[in-house]
FIBA-160492 format. One line per field, with one value per residue (C-alpha): residue in one letter; y negated, z negated, x negated. Coordinates in pm, 1 decimal. Each point is the difference from the previous one (the first is absolute). Layout:
% FIBA-160492
drenvo = (A, ...);
py = (Y, ...);
pz = (Z, ...);
px = (X, ...);
% end
This chain:
% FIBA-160492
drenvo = (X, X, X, X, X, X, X, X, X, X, X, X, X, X, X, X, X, X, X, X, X, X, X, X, X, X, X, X, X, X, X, X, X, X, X, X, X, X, X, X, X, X, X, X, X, X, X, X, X, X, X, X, X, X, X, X, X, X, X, X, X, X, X, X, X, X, X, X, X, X, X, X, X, X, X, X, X, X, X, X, X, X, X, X, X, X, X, X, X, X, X, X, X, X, X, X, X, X, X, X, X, X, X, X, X, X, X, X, X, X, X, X, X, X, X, X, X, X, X, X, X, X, X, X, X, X, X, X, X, X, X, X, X, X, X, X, X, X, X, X, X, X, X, X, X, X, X, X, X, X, X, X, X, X, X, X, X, X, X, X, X, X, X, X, X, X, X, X, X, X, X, X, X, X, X, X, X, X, X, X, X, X, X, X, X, X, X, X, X, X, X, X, X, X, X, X, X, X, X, X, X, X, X, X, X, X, X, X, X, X, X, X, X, X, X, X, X, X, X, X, X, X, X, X, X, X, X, X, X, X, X, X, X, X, X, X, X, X, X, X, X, X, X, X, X, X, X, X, X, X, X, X, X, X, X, X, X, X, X, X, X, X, X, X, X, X, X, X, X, X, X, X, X, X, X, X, X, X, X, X, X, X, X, X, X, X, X, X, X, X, X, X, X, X, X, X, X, X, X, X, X, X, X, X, X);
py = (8027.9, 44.8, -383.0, -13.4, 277.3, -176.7, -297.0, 139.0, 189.7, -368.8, -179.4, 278.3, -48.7, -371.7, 23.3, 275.9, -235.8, -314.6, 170.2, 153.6, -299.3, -107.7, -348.1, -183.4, -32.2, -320.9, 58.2, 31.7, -253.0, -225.6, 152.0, -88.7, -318.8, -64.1, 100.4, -238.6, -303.0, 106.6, -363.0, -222.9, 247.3, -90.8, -364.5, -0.3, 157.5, -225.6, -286.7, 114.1, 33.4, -361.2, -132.4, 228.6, -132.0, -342.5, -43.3, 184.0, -226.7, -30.5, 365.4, 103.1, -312.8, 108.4, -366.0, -336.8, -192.3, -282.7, 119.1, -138.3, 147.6, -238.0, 269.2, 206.8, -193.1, 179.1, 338.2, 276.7, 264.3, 211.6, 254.5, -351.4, -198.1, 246.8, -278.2, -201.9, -345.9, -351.8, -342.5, -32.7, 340.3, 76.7, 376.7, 40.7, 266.5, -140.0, -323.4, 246.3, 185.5, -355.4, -147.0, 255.2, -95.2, -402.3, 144.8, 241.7, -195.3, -310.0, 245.1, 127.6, -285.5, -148.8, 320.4, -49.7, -314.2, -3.9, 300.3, -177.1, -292.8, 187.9, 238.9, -241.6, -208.1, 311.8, 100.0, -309.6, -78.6, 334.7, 35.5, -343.6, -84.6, -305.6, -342.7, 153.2, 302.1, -281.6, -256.1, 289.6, 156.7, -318.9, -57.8, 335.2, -48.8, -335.1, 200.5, 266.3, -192.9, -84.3, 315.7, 123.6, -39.1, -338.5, -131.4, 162.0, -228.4, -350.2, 81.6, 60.6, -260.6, -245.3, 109.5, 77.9, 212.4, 281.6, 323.5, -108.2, -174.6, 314.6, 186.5, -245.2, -51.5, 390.5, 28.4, -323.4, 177.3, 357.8, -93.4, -36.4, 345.7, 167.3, -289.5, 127.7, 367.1, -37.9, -171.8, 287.5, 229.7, -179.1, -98.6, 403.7, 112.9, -255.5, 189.9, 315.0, 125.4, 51.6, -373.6, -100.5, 244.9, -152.0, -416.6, 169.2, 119.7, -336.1, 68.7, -309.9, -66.4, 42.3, 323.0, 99.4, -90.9, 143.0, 394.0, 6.2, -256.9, -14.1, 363.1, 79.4, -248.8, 168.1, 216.2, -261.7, -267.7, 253.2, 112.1, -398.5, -39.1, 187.6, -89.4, -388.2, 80.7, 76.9, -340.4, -196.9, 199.0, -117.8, -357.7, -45.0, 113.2, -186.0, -320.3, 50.6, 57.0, -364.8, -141.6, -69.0, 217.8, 104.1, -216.9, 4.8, 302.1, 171.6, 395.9, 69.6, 190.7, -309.6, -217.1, 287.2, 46.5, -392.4, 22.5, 264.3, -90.9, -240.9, 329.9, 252.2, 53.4, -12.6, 141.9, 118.0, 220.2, -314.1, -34.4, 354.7, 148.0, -222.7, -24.5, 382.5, 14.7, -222.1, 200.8, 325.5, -152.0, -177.0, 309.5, 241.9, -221.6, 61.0, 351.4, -49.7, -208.5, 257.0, 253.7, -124.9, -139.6, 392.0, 142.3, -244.3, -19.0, 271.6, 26.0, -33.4, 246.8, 267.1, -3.0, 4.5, 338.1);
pz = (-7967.9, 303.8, 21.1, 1.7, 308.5, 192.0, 7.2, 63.9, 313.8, 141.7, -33.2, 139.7, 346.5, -7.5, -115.7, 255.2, 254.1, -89.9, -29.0, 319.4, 168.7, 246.8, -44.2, 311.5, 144.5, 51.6, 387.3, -14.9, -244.2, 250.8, 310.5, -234.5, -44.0, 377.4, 101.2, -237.4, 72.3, 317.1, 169.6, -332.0, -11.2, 369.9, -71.2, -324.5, 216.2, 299.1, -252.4, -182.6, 355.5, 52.4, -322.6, 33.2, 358.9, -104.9, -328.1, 182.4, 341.8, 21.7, 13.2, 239.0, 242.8, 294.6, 81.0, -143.1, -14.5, 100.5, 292.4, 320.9, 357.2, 259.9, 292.4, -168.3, -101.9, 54.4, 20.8, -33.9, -226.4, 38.3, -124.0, -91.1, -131.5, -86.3, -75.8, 268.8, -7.5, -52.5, 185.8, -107.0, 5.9, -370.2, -66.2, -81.3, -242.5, -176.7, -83.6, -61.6, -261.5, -169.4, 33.0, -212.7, -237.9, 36.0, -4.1, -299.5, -246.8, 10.6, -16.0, -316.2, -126.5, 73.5, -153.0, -297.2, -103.6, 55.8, -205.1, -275.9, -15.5, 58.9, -297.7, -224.6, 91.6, 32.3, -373.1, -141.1, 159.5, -93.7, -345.9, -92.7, 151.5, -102.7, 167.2, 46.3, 307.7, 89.9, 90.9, 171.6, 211.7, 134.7, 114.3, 142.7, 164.6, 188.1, 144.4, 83.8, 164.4, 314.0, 205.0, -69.5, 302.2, 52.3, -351.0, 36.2, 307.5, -168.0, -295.5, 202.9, 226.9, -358.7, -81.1, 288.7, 209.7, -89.7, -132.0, -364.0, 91.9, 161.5, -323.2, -217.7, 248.3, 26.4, -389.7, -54.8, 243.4, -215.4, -316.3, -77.0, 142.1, -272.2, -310.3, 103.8, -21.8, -304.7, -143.0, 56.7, -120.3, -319.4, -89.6, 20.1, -203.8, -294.1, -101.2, -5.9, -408.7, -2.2, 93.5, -260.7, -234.5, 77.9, -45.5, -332.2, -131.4, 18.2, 354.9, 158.0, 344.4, 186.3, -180.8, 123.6, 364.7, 20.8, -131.6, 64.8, 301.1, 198.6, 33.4, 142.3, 293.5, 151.3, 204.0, 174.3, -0.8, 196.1, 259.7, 74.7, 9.4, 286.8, 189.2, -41.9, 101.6, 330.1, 13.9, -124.1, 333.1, 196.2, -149.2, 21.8, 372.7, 74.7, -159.6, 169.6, 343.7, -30.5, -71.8, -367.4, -124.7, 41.3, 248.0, 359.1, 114.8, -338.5, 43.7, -92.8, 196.6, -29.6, 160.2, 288.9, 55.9, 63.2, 233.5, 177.5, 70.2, 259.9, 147.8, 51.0, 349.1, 51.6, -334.3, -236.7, -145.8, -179.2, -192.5, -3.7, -232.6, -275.7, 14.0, 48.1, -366.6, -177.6, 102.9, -117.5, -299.0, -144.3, 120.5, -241.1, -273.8, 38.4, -10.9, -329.7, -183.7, 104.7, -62.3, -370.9, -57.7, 53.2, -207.4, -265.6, -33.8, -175.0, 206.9, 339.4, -133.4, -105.4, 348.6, 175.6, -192.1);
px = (685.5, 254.7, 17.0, -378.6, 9.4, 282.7, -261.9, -297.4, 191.8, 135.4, -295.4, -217.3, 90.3, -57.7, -314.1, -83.0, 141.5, -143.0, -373.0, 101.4, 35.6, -336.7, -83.0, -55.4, -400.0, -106.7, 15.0, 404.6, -16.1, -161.5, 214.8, 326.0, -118.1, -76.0, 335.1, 144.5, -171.6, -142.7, 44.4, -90.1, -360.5, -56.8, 65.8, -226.3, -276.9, 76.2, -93.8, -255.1, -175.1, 78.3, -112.7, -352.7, -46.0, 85.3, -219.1, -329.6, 97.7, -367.6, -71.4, 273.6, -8.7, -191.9, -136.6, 42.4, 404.4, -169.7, -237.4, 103.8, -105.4, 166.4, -69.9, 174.9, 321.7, 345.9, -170.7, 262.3, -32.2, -309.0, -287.0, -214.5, 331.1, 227.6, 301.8, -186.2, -86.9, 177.5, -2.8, -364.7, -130.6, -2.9, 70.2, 378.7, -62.9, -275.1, 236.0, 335.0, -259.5, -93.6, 347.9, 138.6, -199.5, 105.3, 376.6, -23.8, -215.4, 243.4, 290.0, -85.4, -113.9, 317.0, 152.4, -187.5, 64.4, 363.1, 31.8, -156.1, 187.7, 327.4, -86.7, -57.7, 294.7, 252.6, -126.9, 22.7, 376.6, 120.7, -165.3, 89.5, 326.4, 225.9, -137.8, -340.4, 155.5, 255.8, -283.7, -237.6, 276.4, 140.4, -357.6, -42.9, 328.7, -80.3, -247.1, 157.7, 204.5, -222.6, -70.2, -390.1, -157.7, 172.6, -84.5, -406.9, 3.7, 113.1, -243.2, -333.6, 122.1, 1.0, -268.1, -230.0, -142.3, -258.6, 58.7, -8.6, 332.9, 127.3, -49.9, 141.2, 302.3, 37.2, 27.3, 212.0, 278.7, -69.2, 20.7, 414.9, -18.5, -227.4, 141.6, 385.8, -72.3, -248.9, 275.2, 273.7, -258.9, -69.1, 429.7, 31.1, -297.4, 102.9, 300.8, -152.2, -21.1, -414.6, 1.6, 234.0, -147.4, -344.3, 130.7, 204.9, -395.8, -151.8, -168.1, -120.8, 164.3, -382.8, -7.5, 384.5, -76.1, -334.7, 103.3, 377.0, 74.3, -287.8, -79.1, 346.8, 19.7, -303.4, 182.3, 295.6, -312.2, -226.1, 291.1, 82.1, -371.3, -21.5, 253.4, -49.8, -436.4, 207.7, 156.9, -325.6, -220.4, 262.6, 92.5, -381.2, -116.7, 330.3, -98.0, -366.9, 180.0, 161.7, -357.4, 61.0, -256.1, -342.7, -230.6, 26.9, -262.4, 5.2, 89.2, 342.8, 315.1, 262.4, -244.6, -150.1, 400.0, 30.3, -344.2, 151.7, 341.4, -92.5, -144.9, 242.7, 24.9, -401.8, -160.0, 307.1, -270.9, -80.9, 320.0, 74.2, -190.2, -13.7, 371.6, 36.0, -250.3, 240.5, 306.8, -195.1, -110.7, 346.2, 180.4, -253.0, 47.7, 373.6, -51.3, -185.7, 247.3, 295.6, -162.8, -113.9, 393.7, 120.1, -261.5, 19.6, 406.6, 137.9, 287.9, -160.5, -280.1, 260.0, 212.2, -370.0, 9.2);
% end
């Protein structure tokens, strides 16, 4: 009986304590959250505005990207034209609205496809290994061995130009980046024991990567995602600036920044804005890959708190 009172007396003021305790509301919740990823939320919301203005372009583009008004050409920023006009009096905001559209459609496609490809080829280097991750990473090092933007420039030039090009030239230069970290992913998660207990069971190697592989690269995979969605914008407006891209008169900010660098001293309104959008939008992007890296890794999540 006196042990049973000695516990009942130590375990009372716990349980006082931990019943005591006010959970948090969801507006400190939220306030918590904002202070800790107070620059990544303002980048995730910076973008989302982008992508909404970009996929309605018709609804928020106050007059046509192809409209020209020659009495009004080189009009500075005004009421009418708030980003004011270009060389041929088309409305700089209506064609900064559509070009982001041109810009982020190809980026993810770009994004897309070279995630693919580098998925499949990471999994099947690092699941396989022998001659079979021997043969893949000597391929994915030749490539890596030309700088990005350098070798996106000698494969649209091969192949021609046209935004089709641009994305398969964007994604050609990405993919040894997603196949080499797949891969590291993969040679790690093989050695763990519900991997081995799994091949030990019978389990076919589909069924292996689908439940125990696949589902734990989501989080590294989504971080370098991000970040490398920030190298395709730019790769890709840069690649449109040079005239390898989209046709001559199409909306898009690499080619208004070309049209308007002949301008500066007259009109830099011209080149300014769409060059001051693709700063904005690379740098939110950032914002949003750092910001999902520290809340993602353990160890950068638990000095955050």
């Amino acid at each position: 009986m006196g042990t049973v009172s000695a516990l009942d007396n130590t375990s009372a003021p716990i349980a006082v304590q931990h019943l005591a305790t006010p959970s948090l509301s969801i507006q400190q919740r939220l306030y918590r959250l904002w202070r800790k990823y107070d620059v990544a939320l303002l980048g995730g919301i910076f973008f989302t505005l982008v992508l909404t203005i970009s996929l309605f372009a018709p609804v928020f583009s106050p007059y046509d990207p192809g409209q020209r008004d020659l009495k009004n050409r080189l009009a500075e920023p005004s009421a009418v034209h708030v980003f004011g006009t270009d060389e041929l009096g088309r409305d700089v905001l209506s064609r900064v609205i559509f070009g982001g559209r041109t810009v982020l459609s190809g980026a993810f496609a770009a994004l897309g496809l070279s995630f693919g490809i580098g998925l499949m080829i990471g999994i099947a280097a690092g699941y396989k290994g022998g001659w079979v991750d021997n043969l893949l990473m000597r391929c994915m090092d030749i490539l890596l061995s030309f700088p990005s933007v350098l070798l996106a420039i000698l494969v649209v030039t091969t192949l021609g130009v046209g935004q089709t090009n641009v994305i398969i030239a964007i994604s050609v230069a990405q993919i040894p980046v997603f196949a080499r970290l797949v891969r590291s992913i993969v040679l790690i998660l093989v050695g763990q024991e519900y991997v081995t207990a799994a091949k030990s069971l019978g389990a076919h190697d589909s069924a292996i990567i689908l439940r125990h592989i696949f589902p734990n690269m989501i989080p590294p995979m989504l971080v370098q995602a991000t970040a490398m969605l920030a190298i395709t914008i730019a790769t890709s407006t840069a690649l449109n600036f040079l005239g390898l891209g989209v046709e001559t008169g199409t909306p898009d900010w690499g080619m208004m920044i070309a049209d308007g660098q002949g301008l500066l001293f007259d009109a830099p309104h011209v080149a300014f804005f769409p060059g001051l959008c693709l700063l904005l939008t690379v740098l939110s992007v950032n914002f949003v890959g750092d910001g999902l890296r520290d809340h993602l890794d353990p160890r950068l999540r638990n000095q955050a708190g």
